[in-house]
C-alpha positions as CSV (number, residue, x, y, z in Angstrom):
1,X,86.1,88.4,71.9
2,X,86.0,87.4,75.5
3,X,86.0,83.7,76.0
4,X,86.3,83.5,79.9
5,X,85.6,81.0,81.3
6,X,85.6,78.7,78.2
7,X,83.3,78.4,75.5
8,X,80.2,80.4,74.8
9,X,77.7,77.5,75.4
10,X,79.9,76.5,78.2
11,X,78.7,77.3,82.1
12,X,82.0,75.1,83.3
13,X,84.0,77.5,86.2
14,X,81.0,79.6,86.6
15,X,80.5,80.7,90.1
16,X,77.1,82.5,90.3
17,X,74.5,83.7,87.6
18,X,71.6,86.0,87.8
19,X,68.5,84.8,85.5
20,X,67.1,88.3,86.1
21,X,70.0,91.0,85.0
22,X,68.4,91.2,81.8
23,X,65.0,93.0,83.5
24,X,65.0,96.4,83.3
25,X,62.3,96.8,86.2
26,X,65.1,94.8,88.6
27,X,67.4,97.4,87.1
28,X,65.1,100.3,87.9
29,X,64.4,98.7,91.5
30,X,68.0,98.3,92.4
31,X,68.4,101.8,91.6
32,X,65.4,103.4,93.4
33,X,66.8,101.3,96.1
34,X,70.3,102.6,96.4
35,X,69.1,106.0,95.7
36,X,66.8,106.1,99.1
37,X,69.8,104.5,101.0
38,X,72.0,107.0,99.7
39,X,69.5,109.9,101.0
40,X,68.5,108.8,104.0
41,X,72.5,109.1,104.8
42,X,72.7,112.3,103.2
43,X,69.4,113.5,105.5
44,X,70.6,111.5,108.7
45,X,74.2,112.8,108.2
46,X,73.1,116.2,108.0
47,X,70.5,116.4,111.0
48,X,73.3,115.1,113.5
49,X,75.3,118.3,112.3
50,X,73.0,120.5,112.5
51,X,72.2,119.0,116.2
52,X,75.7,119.0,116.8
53,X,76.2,122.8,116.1
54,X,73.4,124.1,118.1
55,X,75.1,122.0,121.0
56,X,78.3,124.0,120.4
57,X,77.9,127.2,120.1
């Protein structure tokens, strides 16, 4: 069993804790969030190459 950073009713060495992790709907947010990041650089990514093809041919 993991004991780090002491005890289990212990918070002592404890940097940072999150009173929401344990919602699913910030867990569902965070996701829908990083997936649109993620496509827009997909889309932007492939509309400069397309642009940049029809410039070089």
């Amino acid at each position: 069993m993991n004991t780090f950073p002491g005890e289990s009713a212990s918070w002592e060495g404890v940097d940072a804790y999150f009173t929401w992790a344990g919602s699913s709907g910030m867990l569902v947010l965070f996701t829908l969030v990083t997936a649109c990041i993620c496509l827009g650089v997909i889309i932007a990514a492939a509309r400069h190459e397309s642009e940049t093809a029809e410039n070089n041919k």
